[in-house]
C-alpha positions in Angstrom: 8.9 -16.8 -8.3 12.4 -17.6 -8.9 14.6 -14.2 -9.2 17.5 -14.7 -11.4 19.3 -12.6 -13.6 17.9 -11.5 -17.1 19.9 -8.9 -18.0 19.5 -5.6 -19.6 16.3 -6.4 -21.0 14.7 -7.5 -17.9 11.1 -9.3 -19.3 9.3 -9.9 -16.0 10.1 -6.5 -14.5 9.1 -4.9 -18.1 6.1 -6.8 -17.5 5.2 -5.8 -13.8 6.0 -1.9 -15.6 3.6 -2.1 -17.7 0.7 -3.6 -15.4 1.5 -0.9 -13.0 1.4 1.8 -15.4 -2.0 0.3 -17.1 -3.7 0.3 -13.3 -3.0 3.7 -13.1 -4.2 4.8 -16.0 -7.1 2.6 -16.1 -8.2 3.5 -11.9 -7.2 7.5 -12.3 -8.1 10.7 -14.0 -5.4 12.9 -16.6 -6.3 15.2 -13.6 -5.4 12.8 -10.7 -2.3 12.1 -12.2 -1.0 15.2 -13.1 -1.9 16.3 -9.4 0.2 13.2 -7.5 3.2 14.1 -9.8 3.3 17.6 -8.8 2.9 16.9 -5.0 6.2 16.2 -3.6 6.8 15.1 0.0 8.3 18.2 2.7 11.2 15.8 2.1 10.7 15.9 -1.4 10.5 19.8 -1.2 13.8 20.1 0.6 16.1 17.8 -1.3 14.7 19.7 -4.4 15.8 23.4 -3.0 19.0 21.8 -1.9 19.8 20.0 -5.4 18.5 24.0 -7.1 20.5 25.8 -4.7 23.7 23.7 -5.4 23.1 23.7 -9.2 22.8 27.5 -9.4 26.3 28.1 -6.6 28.5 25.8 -9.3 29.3 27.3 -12.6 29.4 25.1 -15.5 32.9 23.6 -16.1 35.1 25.9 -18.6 32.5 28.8 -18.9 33.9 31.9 -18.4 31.9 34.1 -16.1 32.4 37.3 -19.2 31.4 36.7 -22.4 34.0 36.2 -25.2 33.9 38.3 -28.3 
């Protein structure tokens, strides 16, 4: 298969989307599913508390730390 451009709206990789997505649905359980997206890799895990810990050390842009009345 030749691999050439298509663009934003990408018709064979839509295509190979959907398949995938229909498998999984078809070969697995609500259950299993739910499951496999909550497991993360010890990879996973750290990247996570690294990405959590440097969200909650950075305040928001132009929020004050006190309230305005």
């Amino acid at each position: 298969m030749e691999e050439k451009n298509q663009g934003e709206g990408n018709r064979e990789a839509d295509r190979r989307y959907r398949r995938g997505v229909r498998e999984t649905v078809e070969e697995t359980t609500e259950e299993e599913r739910a499951r496999r997206a909550r497991d993360l890799t010890p990879e996973e895990e750290e990247a996570a508390r690294r990405a959590e810990e440097a969200g909650k050390s950075k305040g928001r842009p132009g929020a004050s730390s006190e309230r305005e009345i």
